[in-house]
N, C-alpha and C positions, 0 to 999 in steps of 0.2 A: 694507400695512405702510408705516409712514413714513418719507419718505426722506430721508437720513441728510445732515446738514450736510455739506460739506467738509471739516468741524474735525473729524468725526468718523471719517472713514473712513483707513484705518491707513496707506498709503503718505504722505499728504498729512500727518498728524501728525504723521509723522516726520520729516520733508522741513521741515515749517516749523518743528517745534522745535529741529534743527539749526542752519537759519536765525539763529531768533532767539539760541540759545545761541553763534552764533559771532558776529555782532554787536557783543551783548554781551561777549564776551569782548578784540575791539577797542577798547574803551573805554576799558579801562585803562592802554594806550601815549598811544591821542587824548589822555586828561586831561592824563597827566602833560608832553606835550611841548603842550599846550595852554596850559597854564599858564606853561609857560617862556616860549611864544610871546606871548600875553598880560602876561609881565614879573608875573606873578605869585607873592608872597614864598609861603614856607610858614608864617609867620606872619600872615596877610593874611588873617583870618578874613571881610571883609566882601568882599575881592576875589573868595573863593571862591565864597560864595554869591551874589554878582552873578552870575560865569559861566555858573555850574549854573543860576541863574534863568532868563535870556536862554536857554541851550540846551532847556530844559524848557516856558518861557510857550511857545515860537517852534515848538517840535515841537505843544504843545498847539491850539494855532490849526490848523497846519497839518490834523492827525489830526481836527479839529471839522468842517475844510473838506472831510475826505476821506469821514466821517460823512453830511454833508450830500449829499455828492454820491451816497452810495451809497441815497439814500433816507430816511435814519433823521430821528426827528425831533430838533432839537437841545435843541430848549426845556423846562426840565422841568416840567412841569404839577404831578406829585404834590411836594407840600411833605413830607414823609416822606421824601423819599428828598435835601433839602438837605441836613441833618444828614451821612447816607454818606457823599455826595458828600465833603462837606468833609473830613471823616475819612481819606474814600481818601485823597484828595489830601494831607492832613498826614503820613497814615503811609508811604504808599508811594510819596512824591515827595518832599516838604517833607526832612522828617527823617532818611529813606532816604540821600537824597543828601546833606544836609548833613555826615551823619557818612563817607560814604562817598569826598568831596574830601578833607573834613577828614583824616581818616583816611592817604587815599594821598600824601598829600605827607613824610611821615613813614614809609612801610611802602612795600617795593617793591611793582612792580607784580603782578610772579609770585609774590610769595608773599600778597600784597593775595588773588591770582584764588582762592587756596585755600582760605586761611583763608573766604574768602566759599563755599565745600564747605560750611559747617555747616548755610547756609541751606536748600536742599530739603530736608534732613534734620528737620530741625526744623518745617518746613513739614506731614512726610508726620504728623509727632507731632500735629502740633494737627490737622490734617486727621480723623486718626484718632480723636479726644477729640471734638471738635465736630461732623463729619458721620458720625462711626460708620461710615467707611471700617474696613474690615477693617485687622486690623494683624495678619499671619505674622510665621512665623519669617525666612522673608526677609527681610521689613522691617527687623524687630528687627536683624538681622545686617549687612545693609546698610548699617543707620543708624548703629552702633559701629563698623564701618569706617570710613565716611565720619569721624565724629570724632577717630576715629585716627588718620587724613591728619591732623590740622589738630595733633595732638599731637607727630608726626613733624614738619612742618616747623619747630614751635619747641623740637623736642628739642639738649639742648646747648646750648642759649644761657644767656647769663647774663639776669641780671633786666633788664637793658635793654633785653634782645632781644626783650621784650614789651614796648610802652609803650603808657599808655592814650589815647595822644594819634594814635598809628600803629594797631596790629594791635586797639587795645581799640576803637579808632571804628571798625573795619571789622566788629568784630565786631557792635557798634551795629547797623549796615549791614545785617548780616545779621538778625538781630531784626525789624527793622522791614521789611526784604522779608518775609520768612514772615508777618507779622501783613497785608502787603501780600497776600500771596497769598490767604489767609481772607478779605480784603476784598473781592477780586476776586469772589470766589463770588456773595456778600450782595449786593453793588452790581450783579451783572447779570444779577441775577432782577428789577431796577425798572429799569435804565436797561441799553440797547441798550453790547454791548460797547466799538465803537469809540468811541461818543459818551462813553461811562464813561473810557475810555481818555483822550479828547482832555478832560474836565473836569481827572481827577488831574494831566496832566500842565501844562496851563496853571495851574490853583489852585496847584498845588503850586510851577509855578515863580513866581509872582506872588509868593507867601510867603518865596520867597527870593529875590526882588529886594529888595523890600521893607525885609526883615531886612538883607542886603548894606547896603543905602543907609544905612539908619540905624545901623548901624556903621562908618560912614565910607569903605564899598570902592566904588572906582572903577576903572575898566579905562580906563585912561591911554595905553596902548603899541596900537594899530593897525597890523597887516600885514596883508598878501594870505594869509601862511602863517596867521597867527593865525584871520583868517576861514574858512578853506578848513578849518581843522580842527576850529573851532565849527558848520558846515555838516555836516560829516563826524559831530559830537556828535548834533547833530537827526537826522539820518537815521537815526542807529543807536536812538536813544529812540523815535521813531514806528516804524518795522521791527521792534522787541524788543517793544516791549511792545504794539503792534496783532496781533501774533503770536501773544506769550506769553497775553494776555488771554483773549483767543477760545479757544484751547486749555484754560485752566484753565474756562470756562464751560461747555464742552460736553463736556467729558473728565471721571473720578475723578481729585482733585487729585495724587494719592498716583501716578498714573501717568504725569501731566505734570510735578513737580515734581522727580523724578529727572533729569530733562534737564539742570534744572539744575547739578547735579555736573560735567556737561560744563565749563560755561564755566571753570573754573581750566585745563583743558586750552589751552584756545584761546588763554586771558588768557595763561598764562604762553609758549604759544609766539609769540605776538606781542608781547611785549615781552620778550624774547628778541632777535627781528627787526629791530624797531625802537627801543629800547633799549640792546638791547648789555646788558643783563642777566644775570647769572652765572646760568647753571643748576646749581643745588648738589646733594649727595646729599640733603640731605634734599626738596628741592622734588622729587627724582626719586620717591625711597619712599612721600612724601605722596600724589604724585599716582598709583603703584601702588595706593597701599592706599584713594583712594579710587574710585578707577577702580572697582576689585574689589568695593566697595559698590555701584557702579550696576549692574555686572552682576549680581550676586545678587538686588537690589530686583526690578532690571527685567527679571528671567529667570524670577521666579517664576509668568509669566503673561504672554500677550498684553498689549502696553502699551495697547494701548486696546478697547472694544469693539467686534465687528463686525456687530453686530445691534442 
């Protein structure tokens, strides 16, 4: 019999999709007092996508050097798989993150982490359509939970309380991780996960320096705190997504992407912490009722295989 990755055997899948969903769930406090730390406006569209650049080119090198060291080869030989590559990188770095700054600087951070709930959810849909993952009634149930959270947190508000510049970019956000996640699949049946990993996240930040510069963003304001918490950014993108990667190539997507759901938990208890962020009824209820969706998804079966 053949023996089973690391990514594959169930203590360790668990153990590292925690990892990476708490993480990520830190990122939401990092950003937003990064950006104050960096003196950056909320209207500073070119300032934003400098940041997000430098934290994503800087994780990407790093994770190419971590690649290299574990053996893989860097270089890619098949021309077939440049086109991907690019693509990953546009959809599940470039544009992900653009609307995902964009986004938070207008929507807090705890209800940012939720509304970002819709993503695995949507992830398990197309999963389902495209790799003809089974789709149960858990799923199904699961998956209208989860939406429900995201319905709950903007229950009650008036029309402002939705803006397409705040919660409608996060939701952007989310779109473009789930087409992220289906990429992930495609891209690491040709190229070795971390090296796939260490491309999207350089490409994708180069595209947003790039864009940054030629819209006039500069990062003017230098600290020790502002660098400490841009360090803190990369560590959290190389740790998430060398984690999450590897997990959605060697696992059924539909059993790795519920993890997801987790990080609004995480998101809103740490910028709570570090924030000082109101926990509201409804952040409370959202996050019940999408809780109750992961349990249901992820209870309908072993979350991964053990054979």
């Amino acid at each position: 019999m053949k023996e089973r990755n690391i990514f594959q055997i169930k203590f360790y899948v668990i153990c590292f999709a925690l990892i990476a969903m708490f993480v990520w769930g830190c990122a939401y406090p990092f950003i937003k007092l990064g950006m104050i730390e960096w003196n950056i406006a909320n209207d500073d569209a070119g300032g934003k996508m400098l940041f997000a650049g430098i934290r994503f080119f800087t994780a990407g090198l790093f994770t190419l050097m971590i690649a290299k060291g574990k053996g893989q080869k860097i270089k890619i030989t098949d021309q077939s798989s440049y086109f991907l590559l690019f693509l990953f990188a546009l959809t599940n770095t470039a544009l992900h993150y653009y609307f995902f700054y964009a986004g938070l600087a207008y929507c807090e951070g705890g209800k940012a982490s939720i509304i970002n709930s819709f993503s695995p959810f949507l992830l398990i849909l197309l999963a389902t359509i495209i790799f003809k993952e089974k789709m149960t009634w858990n799923k199904w149930i699961g998956c209208i939970l989860g939406l429900a959270g995201i319905l709950i947190v903007n229950y009650g508000t008036s029309m402002s309380g939705f803006r397409w510049n705040g919660e409608g970019m996060i939701l952007m956000n989310c779109i473009c991780s789930a087409i992220g996640g289906i990429l992930t699949r495609v891209v690491t049946k040709k190229v070795p996960p971390i090296t796939a990993t260490g491309y999207s996240l350089s490409l994708g930040g180069l595209m947003l320096i790039i864009c940054g510069l030629f819209v006039g963003g500069r990062l003017n304001t230098v600290t020790g705190k502002g660098i400490l918490l841009l360090l803190g950014l990369i560590a959290i993108s190389m740790i998430g997504f060398i984690l999450y990667n590897q997990l959605i190539c060697y696992n059924p997507i539909s059993e790795i992407a519920i993890f997801n759901a987790l990080i609004p938990v995480f998101g809103t208890m740490m910028s709570c912490i570090m924030l000082g962020e109101k926990f509201g009824k409804n952040h409370f209820f959202g996050l019940i009722c999408t809780s109750l969706g992961i349990y249901i998804l992820h209870h309908q079966k072993k979350p991964v295989t053990e054979a």
